[in-house]
C-alpha positions as CSV (number, residue, x, y, z in Angstrom):
1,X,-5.2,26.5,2.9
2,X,-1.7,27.5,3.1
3,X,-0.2,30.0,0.7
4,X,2.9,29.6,0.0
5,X,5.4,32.0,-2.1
6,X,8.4,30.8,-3.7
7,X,11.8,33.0,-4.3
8,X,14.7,32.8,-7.3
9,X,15.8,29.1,-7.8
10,X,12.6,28.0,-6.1
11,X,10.4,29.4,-8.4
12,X,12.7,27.8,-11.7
13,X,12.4,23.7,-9.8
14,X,8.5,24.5,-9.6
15,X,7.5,27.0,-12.3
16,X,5.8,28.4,-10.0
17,X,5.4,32.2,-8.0
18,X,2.7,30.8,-5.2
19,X,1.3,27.9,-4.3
20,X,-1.5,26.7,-2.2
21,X,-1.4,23.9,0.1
22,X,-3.9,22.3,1.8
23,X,-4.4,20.0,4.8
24,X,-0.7,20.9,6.8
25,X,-0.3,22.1,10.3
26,X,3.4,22.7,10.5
27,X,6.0,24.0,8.7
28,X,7.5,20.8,8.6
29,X,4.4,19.0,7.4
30,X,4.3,21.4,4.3
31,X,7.9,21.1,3.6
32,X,7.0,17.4,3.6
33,X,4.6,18.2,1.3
34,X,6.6,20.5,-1.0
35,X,9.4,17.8,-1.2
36,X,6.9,14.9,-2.6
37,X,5.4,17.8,-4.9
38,X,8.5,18.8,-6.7
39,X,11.0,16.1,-5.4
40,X,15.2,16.0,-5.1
41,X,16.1,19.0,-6.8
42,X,13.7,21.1,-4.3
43,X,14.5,19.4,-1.3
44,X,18.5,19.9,-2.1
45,X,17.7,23.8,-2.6
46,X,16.2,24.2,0.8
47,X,17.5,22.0,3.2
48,X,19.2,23.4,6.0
49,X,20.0,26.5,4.5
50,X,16.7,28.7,3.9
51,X,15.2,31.4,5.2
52,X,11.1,30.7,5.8
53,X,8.8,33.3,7.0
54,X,5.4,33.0,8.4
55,X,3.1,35.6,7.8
56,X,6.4,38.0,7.7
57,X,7.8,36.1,10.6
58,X,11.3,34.2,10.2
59,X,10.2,30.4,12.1
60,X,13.7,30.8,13.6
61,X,11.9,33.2,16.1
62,X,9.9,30.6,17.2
63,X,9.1,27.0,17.1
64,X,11.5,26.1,14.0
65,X,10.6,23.6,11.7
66,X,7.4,22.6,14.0
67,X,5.7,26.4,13.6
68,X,2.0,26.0,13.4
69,X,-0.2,27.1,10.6
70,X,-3.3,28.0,10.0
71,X,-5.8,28.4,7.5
72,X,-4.8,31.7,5.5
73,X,-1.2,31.8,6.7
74,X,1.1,33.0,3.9
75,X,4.8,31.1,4.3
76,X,7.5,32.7,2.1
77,X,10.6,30.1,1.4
78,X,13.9,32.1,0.1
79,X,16.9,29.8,-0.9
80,X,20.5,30.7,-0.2
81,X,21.7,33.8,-1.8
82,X,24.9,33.1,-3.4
83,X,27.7,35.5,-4.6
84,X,31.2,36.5,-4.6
């Protein structure tokens, strides 16, 4: 199981703080995942411009999209910040 922790528009899509996914063994599978969970709107929020941590490390440090996970990990998924 996978715990995942959703930020600002993320959590209005899904009505949801956290979330626990089970049975993925890369970020990419659980994005999969999240995207047939929650659909259009959530994939549009993310895609290509998010910031994903696992277990308080950015995936951009690593193996991208194709980071492993484990059972336990805890992935945080901010959206874009806007402003002006």
């Amino acid at each position: 199981m996978v715990r995942v922790k959703l930020f600002a528009t993320l959590r209005d899509i899904t009505g949801k703080r956290e979330i626990e996914i089970h049975g993925v063994s890369t970020v990419a599978e659980l994005l999969e995942r999240l995207y047939a969970l929650y659909g259009d709107d959530f994939r549009r929020e993310i895609e290509g411009k998010n910031m994903i941590l696992v277990n308080g490390r950015n995936i951009l440090d690593g193996d991208g999209y194709e980071t492993k996970l484990s059972d336990g990990d805890e992935v945080a998924i901010f959206p874009p910040v806007g402003g002006g």
